[in-house]
N, C-alpha and C positions, 0 to 999 in steps of 0.2 A: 406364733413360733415359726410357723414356715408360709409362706405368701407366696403363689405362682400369678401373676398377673400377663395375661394378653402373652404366652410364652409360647413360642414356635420354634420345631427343629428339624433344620433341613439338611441336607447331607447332598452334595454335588456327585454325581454317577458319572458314568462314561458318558460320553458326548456333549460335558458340560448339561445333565440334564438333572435336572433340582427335583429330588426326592423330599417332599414334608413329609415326616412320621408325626409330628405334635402340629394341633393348629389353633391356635387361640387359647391357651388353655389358663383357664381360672380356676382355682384349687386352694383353699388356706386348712391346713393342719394342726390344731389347736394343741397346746400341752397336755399329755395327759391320754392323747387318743388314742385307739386300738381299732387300729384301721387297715381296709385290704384292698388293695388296686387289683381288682380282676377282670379279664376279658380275654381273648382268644390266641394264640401265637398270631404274631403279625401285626398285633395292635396298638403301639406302643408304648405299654405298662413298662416293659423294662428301663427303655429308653428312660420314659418320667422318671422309675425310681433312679437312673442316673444323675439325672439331673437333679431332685430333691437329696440324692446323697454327695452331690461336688466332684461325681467322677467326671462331671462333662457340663457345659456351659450350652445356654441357649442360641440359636439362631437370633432370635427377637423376642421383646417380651421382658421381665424384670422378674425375679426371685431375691424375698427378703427372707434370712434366715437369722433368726435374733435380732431382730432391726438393725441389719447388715445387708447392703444390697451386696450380692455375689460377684456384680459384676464392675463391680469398684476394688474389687481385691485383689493384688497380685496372684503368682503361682503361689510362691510363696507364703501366703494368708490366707489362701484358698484350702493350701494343702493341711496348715494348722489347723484352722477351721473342722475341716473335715475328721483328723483324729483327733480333736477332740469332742467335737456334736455328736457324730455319726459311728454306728456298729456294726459291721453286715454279718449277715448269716447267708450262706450261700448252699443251694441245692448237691452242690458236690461237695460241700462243706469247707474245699480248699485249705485244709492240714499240709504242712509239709512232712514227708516223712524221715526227714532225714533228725528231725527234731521231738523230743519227746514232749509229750501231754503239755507239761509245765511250759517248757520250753516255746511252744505253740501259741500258749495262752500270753504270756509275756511277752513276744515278737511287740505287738504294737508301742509296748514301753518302751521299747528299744531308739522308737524313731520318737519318742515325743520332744516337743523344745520347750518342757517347763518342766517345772520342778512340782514333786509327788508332796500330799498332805499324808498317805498314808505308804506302807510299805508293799510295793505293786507286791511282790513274794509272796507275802501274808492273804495279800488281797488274793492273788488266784488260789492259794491253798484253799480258803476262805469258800470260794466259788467251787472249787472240786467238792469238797464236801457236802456244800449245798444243796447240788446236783448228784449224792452217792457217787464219785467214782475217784475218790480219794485214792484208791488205792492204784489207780491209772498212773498217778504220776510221771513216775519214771517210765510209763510204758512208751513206745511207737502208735504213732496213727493205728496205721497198718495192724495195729496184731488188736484194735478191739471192734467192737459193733460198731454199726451205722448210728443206731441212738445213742449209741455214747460218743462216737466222733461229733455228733450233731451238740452234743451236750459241752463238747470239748469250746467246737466254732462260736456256742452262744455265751462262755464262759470267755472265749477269746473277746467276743464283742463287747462285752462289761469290764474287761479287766480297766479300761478308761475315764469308766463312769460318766456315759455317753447320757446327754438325752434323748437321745433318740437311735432306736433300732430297726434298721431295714432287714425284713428276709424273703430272702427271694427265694419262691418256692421251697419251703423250709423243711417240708414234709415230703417233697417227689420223694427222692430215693429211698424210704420209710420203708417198710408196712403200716397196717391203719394200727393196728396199737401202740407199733412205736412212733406213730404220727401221731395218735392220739395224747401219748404223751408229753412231746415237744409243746403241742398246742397249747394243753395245761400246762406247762411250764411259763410261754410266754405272756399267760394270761396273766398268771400269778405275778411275773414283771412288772405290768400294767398295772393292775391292782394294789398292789402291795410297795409297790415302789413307785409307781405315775411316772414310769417310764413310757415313752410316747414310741408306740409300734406299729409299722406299716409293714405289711406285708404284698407280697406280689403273689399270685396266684391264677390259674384258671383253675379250678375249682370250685365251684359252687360249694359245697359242704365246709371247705375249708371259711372261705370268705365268711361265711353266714357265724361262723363262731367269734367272728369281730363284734364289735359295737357298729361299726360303718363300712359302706362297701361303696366303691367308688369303680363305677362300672365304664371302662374304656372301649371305643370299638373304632377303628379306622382313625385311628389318634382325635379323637375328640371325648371328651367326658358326656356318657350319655344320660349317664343318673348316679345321685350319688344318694341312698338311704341310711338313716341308722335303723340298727337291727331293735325290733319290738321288742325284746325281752329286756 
């Protein structure tokens, strides 16, 4: 599904001085996974999941994603590629408020350039209820909880019917039961739908509720285990 081969990413500083954050990095993500890149701030975990979600291109190195080299692809087929593979879930969740529930959740329809099998409306209706907060709808960001803004962003990331979901840090701004819950929630994606999920973390507790943990330190992969259970 997704292939990092020999990928390096450098970023030029003042004085022309070449910063690597990724160095050689070999990675394959199979369909299906339930997976957590974690290591320390500074490490760069973020960075790769940029790169494995198409917001950013490598230095060097080759990334296939659906036996699609990335880097044979326009802006333009990069950017399709992207909404339609890829779903983020993000630690500040990134709502807008000036848009209600519904209205949040459909944003990504708005930019697609192909045409729906089903009716996105229905679908995100579909999705509020799944997740209890049908009755959010019509509300603002702003006027409900964190675990249900969070429930809103991962209902935004499905309304595409992506295969694959990135969250990044999905759980900071939580508390642990409503962390605990998101977590069962993504699990259940995984499970029940083999939707393929990576997550980003420095969390040990969180990581360890994957199937696989892919442990980054100093931009190198130092070890990557699946979980015993």
């Amino acid at each position: 599904m997704i292939k990092l081969s020999n990928v390096r990413k450098e970023y030029v500083l003042a004085d022309d001085v070449i910063s690597t954050v990724l160095h050689d990095i070999d990675l394959t993500i199979k369909h299906g996974e339930f997976s957590a890149i974690i290591g320390p701030s500074g490490s760069g975990k973020s960075t790769l999941m940029h790169l494995i979600g198409l917001l950013d291109k490598p230095s060097s190195g080759k990334i296939i994603i659906q036996d699609r080299d990335v880097s044979r692809l326009s802006d333009n087929q990069t950017s399709t590629l992207r909404n339609e593979f890829v779903g983020f879930v993000f630690q500040q969740f990134n709502l807008i408020n000036k848009l209600t529930v519904l209205e949040n959740i459909l944003l990504p329809t708005i930019y697609a350039r192909r045409a729906f099998s089903y009716d996105p409306r229905k679908k995100a209706m579909y999705l509020l209820e799944r997740f209890g907060i049908a009755n959010k709808a019509s509300v603002y960001p702003n006027r409900i909880s964190g675990g249900q803004q969070q429930r809103v962003a991962i209902a935004r990331a499905l309304i595409m019917e992506p295969s694959l979901i990135l969250a990044d840090e999905p759980t900071g701004n939580l508390d642990t039961k409503t962390g605990d819950e998101i977590m069962k929630l993504l699990k259940e994606l995984n499970e029940k739908e083999k939707i393929t999920i990576v997550i980003v973390t420095h969390e040990p507790d969180i990581a360890r509720r994957t199937k696989r943990q892919i442990k980054i330190v100093d931009g190198h992969i130092v070890t990557s285990l699946k979980s015993k259970k």
